[in-house]
N, C-alpha and C positions, 0 to 999 in steps of 0.2 A: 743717517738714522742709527741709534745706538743698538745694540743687542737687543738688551731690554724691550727699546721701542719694538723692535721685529718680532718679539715675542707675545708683546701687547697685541699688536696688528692683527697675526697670526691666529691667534683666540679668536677675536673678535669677529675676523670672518669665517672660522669656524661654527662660535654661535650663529651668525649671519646665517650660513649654510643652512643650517638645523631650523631655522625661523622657517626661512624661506621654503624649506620641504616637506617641513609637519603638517602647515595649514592645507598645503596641495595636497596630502593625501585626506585629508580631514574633510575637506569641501567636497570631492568626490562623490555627490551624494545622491547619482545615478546608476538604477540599476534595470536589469532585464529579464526576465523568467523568460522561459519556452514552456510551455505545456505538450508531451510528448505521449500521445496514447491512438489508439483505435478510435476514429473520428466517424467510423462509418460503416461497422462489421458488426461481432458478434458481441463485441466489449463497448460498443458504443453506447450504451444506457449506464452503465457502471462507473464508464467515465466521459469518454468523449466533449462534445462542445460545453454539458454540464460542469465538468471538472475548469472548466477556464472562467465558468462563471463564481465558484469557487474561489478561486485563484484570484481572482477579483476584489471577491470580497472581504477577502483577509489580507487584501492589499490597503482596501479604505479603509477599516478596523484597525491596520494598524497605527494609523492617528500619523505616518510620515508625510504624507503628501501634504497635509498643512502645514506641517513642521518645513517646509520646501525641497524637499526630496521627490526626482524625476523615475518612475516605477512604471515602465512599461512590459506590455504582455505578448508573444507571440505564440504562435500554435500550428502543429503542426500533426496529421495522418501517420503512424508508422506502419500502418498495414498492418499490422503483425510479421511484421519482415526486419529479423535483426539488420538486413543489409542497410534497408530503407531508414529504419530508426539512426543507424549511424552516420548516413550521409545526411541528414538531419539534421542530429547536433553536431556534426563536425563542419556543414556550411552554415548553423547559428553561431556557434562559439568562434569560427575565426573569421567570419565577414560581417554577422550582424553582432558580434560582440556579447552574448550572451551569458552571463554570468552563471544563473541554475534551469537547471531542466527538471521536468517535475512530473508528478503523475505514472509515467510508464509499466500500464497494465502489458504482460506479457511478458513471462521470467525472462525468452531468449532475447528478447530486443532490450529487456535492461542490465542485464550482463553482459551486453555486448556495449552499451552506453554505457556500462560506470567504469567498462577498461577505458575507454574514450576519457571519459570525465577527468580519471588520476591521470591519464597521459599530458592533456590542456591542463589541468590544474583547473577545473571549475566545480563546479555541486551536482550530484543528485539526489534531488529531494524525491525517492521513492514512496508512493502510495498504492500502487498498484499494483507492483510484482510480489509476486507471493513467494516463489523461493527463498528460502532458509540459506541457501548458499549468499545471498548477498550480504549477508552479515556471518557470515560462518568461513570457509576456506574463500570466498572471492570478497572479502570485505577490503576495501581501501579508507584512506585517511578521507577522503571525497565524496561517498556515499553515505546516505544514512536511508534508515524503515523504520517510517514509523507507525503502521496501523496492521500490519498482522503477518504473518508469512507459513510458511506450511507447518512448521512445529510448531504452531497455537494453534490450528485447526485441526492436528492428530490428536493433541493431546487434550482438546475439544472436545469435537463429537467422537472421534474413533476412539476414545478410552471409555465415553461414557456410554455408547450403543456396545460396548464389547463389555463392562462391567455392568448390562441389564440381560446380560444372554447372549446379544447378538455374535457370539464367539467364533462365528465361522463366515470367513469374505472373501466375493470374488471383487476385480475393479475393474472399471471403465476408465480409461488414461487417457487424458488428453496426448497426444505422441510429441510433447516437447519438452524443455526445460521445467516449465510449471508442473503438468499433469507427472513427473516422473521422480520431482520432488516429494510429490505430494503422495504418491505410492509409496516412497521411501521409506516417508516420515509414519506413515499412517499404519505402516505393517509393523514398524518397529514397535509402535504404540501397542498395538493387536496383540502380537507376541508378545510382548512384556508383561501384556493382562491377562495371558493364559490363553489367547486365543488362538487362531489357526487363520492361514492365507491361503487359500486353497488353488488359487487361478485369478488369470487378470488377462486382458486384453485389451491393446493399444488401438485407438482410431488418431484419424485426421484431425486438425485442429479445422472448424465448422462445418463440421460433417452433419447433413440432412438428414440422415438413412440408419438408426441404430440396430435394425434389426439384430445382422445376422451380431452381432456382437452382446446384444439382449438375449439370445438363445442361447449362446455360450454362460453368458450369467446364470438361468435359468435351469440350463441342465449342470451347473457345478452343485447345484443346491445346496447353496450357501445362504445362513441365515440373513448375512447384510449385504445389497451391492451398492459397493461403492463408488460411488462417481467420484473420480478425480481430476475433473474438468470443471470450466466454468461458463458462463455467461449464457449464450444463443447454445450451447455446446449442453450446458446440466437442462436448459428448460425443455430442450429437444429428448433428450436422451428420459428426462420426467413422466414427459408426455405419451412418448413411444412406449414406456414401462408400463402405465396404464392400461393402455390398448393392447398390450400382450398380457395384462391380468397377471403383472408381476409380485403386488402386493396382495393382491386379491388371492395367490394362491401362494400365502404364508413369506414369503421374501419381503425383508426389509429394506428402502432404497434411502441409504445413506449422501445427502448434499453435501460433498466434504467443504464444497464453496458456495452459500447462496447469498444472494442478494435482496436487497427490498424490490428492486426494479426484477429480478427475475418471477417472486410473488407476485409481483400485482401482474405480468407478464402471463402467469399459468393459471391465477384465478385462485380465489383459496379452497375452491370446490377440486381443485386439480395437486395442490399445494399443502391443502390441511394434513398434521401430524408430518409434515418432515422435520427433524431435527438436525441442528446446525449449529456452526460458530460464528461468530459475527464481533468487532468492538465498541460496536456503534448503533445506536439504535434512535430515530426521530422521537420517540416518543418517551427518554428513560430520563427528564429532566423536563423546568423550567428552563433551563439554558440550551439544551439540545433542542428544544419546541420551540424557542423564538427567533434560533439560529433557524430553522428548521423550513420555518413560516418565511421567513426574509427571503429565504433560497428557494423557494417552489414559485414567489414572485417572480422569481428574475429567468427561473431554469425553464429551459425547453420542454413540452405537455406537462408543467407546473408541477414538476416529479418532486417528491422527498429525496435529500439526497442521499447516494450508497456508503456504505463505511469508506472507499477509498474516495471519493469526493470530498467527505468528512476530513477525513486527513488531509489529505490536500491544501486546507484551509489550515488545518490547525499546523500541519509542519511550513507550509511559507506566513505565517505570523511569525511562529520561532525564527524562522530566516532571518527576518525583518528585525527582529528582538536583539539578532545576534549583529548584525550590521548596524543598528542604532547604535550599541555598547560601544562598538570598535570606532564611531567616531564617521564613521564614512564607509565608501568599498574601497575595501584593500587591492581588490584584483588578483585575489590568492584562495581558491575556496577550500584548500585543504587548511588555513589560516581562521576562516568564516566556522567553517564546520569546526574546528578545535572550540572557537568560541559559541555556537551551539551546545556544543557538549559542556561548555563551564557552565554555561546559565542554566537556572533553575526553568523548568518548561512548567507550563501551567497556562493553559486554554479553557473556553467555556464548554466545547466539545468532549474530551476526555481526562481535562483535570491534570492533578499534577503526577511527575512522573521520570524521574533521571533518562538520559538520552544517554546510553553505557558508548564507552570505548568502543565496543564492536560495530556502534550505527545504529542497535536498536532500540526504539521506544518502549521503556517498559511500561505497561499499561493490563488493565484488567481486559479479561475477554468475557463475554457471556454464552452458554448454549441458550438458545432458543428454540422454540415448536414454534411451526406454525399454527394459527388459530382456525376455529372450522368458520365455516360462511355466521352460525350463529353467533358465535363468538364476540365476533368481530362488529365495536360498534360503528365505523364507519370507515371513509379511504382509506388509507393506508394504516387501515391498525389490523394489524397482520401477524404479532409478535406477543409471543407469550415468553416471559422470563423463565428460564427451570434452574440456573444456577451460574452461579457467580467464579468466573477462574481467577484467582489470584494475579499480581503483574508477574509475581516470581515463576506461578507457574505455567505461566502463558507463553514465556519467552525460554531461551534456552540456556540452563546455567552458564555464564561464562566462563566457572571453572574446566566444563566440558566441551567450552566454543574451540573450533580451531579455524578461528579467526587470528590472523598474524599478528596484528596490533594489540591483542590483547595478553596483558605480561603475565605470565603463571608464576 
């Protein structure tokens, strides 16, 4: 064989090569969510077996499975126990091959999954953790949020109950990652509007019993308290406030987190005049209303679903969006998520909306009031609009993010 020839030959099974490896990774067109949340505590209504039926639906919606794309779903209890959530996804990603894990209501247990996530190289598609830190100093190339986190909910209700008067706050803290975020964000907010933090006091995450901790609020006489808990945690802590004739004797009780399920939960006799943040709402659209309708079919006591269920669907569509483009699964989700972040995002849910460099979804937020029992003409219309927050202003400049990833 001449040189030449050898050099001919040599190409050719180069290209060979190249033929032979594009289509395998192309065909690859099998993938697996986890759904990782509170399947049976105090965040079970928020998310729980609901959020998988979500997860579901913006699985068939996303038009792959006829396309011949194999999209299966697993799920799993994290207790509300970082330990528990990680031995989780760390026996779904290395024995059941688990691509993205999704949902995870409970700041500690998904900061403690998205170290996991960059370590394996796979996704978190967060909807449920409210921390501000997962897109701020603990953001990775591997996680993203995309439906709210504590600096849209200060800069929420706790700017606008502070610029109506309410200038002076004690808080009710959830005692973990979430509730201490969300004190953070929400005093900063306070102060900055002129207001005052007067006292706070930490409970247990599903604490029964708010008393002695409602007396504390009571005697700081403080015009707002604010609850910086959520789920079984704010509806208890609502309930108990009542029956101490909290509001009744001039204190306002700020929801810095509520939900639709936690309303219909207290009743709007129990519920009416709180105000809140929320980015999601069943009834603020033809497209949120017929998403809305399809999902109270399929969901467990035929619920509307919560803002973090809401997302759910709409960030594992984008998932799907982002794996369609690349051709197949890579097996690289810090590779997936770069390609999330390139496409344009635009859902029937929350519309269109850039996915920043930091992981977070920008998106408008709304404060809400609850409505009074007259108000309200039927189930779940629970929800009075008062104003519109911007995407810019809902999320946190990235000039100010000290998230790593993002270049100054």
């Amino acid at each position: 064989m001449t040189a030449l020839s050898a050099r001919r030959l040599a190409a050719l099974i180069t290209v060979a090569g190249v033929s032979f490896t594009a289509p395998a990774y192309a065909q690859d067109k099998t993938v697996k969510i986890g759904v990782l949340n509170d399947m049976s505590s105090l965040y079970a209504d928020i998310g729980g077996p609901n959020s998988v039926v979500a997860v579901k639906m913006a699985i068939e919606d996303s038009g792959l499975l006829k396309k011949g794309w194999k999209i299966d779903v697993v799920s799993g209890d994290h207790q509300n126990k970082p330990d528990v959530g990680v031995n989780i996804a760390r026996q779904w990603i290395d024995n059941d091959k688990v691509d993205a894990i999704a949902d995870t209501p409970n700041s500690g247990v998904a900061l403690a999954v998205s170290n996991l996530v960059k370590e394996k190289n796979a996704v978190l598609l967060n909807s449920g953790a409210a921390s501000a830190d997962l897109t701020g100093k603990a953001c990775t190339p591997n996680t993203i949020s995309y439906t709210y986190d504590t600096y849209m909910l200060a800069n929420g209700t706790g700017k606008a109950l502070t610029k109506a008067g309410g200038d002076t706050w004690f808080f009710l803290t959830a005692d973990y990652a979430f509730g201490h975020a969300l004190e953070r964000d929400t005093s900063a907010v306070v102060t900055a509007n002129g207001g005052k933090v007067l006292g706070g006091v930490k409970h247990p995450i599903n604490s029964s019993d708010f008393s002695s901790f409602l007396l504390q609020a009571q005697a700081s006489k403080s015009k707002v308290v604010g609850l910086a808990n959520a789920g079984g945690d704010t509806t208890n802590a609502i309930k108990q406030a009542a029956e101490f004739g909290i509001v009744a004797g001039g204190q306002k009780i700020a929801a810095l987190l509520l939900f639709i399920n936690d309303v219909h939960s207290l009743g709007l006799k129990t519920a009416q005049g709180l105000t809140f943040t929320e980015s999601f709402y069943w009834d603020m659209n033809d497209q949120t209303r017929a998403f809305s309708k399809r999902f109270a079919a399929l969901a467990s006591k035929n619920s509307m679903p919560s803002m973090t269920q809401a997302g759910s669907y709409a960030m594992v569509l984008h998932y799907l969006k982002a794996m369609e483009a690349l051709g197949g699964n890579p097996r690289d989700g810090a590779k997936v998520v770069a390609k999330m972040k390139e496409l344009p995002t635009d859902d029937p849910l929350f519309g269109k909306g850039p996915l920043r460099a930091d992981g977070r979804r920008l998106i408008p937020a709304y404060l809400f009031e609850v409505k009074t029992p007259a108000e309200s003409k039927g189930p779940w219309d629970y929800y009075k609009q008062i104003a519109t927050i911007a995407p810019e202003d809902a999320a946190k400049p990235l000039e100010a993010s000290d998230c790593p990833l993002v270049k100054k």
